[in-house]
Structure formats: structure tokens, C-alpha cells
FIRO-554420 format. One record per residue (C-alpha): residue in one letter; x, y, z. Coordinates in steps of 0.2 Angstrom, whole numbers, padded with zeros to 4 digits, always signed. Example, Ala and Ser with C-alpha at 12.3 -4.5 7.8 and 13.67 -1.06 7.14 Angstrom:
BEGIN
A+0062-0022+0039;S+0068-0005+0036;
//
This chain:
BEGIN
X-0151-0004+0027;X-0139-0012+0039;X-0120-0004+0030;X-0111-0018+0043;X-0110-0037+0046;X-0106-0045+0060;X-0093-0033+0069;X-0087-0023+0055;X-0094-0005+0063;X-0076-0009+0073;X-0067-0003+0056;X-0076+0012+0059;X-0073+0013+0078;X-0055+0009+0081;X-0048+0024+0070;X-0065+0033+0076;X-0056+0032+0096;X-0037+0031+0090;X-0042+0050+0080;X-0049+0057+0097;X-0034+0049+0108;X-0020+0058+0096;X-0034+0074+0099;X-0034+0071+0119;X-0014+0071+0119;X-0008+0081+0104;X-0020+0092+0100;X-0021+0111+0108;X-0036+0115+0118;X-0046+0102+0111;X-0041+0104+0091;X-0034+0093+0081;X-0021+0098+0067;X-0022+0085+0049;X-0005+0080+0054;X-0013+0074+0072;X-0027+0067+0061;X-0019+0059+0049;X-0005+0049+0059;X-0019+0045+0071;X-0028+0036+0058;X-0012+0030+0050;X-0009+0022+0070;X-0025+0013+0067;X-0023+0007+0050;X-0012-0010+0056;X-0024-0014+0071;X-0038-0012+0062;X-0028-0024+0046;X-0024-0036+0059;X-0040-0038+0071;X-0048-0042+0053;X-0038-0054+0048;X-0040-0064+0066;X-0060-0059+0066;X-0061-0064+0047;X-0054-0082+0052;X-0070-0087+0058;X-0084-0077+0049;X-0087-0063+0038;X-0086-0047+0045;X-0087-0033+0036;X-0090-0014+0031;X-0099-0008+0016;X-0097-0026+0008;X-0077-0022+0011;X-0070-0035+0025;X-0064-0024+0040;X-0045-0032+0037;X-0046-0023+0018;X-0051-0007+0029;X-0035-0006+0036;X-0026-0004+0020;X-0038+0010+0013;X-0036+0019+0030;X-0016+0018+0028;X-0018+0024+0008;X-0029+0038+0013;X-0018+0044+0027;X+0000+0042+0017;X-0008+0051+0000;X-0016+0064+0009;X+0003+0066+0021;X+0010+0066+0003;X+0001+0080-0004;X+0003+0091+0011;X+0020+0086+0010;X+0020+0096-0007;X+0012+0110-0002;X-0004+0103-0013;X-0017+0102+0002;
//
């Protein structure tokens, strides 16, 4: 069962390395905090938003049947609820 079409693995990928880049030069000896982890993938959301909207001009690409543009904005959702709960003490 191929989960991907055309290149939408690269709305996996991109917050996949922008995760372990905030890791490599925030985290401590190799950990990562949730803050790290969450703004690192809340970095990613607008590149991965806007590489889908130029990829998508041409052809489908997607994830899950999502089109990797649409990733972006659930990446930034997830990161900014998840920031607003810890923000409350909640997570």
C-alpha cells in the first residue's frame, strides 16, 4: 500500500530534518525538550505549506490522500495546540 504520491514523503521529511536540526543546536547532549520539538516542527510548517503549493502547481502530490501544502497547516495546528496546552500547565 504506497501511503504517498508523487513526492508527498517530503511532508513527512522536511519536519522529519527541521526536528533533528532544532535537536543538533538546541537540544542538551543529544535530547530534545517539547518546546525544541514543537517549534521545530512549527519552523517547518510554512516550508512545507509553501513547497506544496509550488509542487501541487503541476501535479498531485500528496500524503495520506492529504496534498503536502494542507500538511503544512496541520503540522502548525498540532504544534500551536499542543504549545497552548503546555502553556496551561495541561500537557
Amino acid at each position: 500500500m504506497i501511503i504517498y504520491k508523487g513526492w508527498g514523503f517530503i511532508a513527512l521529511l522536511i519536519p522529519l530534518c527541521a526536528i533533528l536540526i532544532g535537536i543538533y543546536f538546541f537540544g542538551t547532549n543529544g535530547n530534545s525538550t517539547l518546546e525544541v520539538f514543537l517549534y521545530s516542527l512549527l519552523a517547518s510548517a510554512p516550508v512545507v505549506f509553501m513547497l506544496g503549493i509550488w509542487m501541487n502547481r503541476k501535479s498531485h502530490h500528496d500524503m495520506w490522500f492529504i496534498r503536502v501544502q494542507y500538511w503544512g497547516i496541520i503540522w502548525a495546528v498540532i504544534a500551536l495546540v499542543v504549545l497552548a496546552l503546555k502553556a496551561m500547565n495541561i500537557v
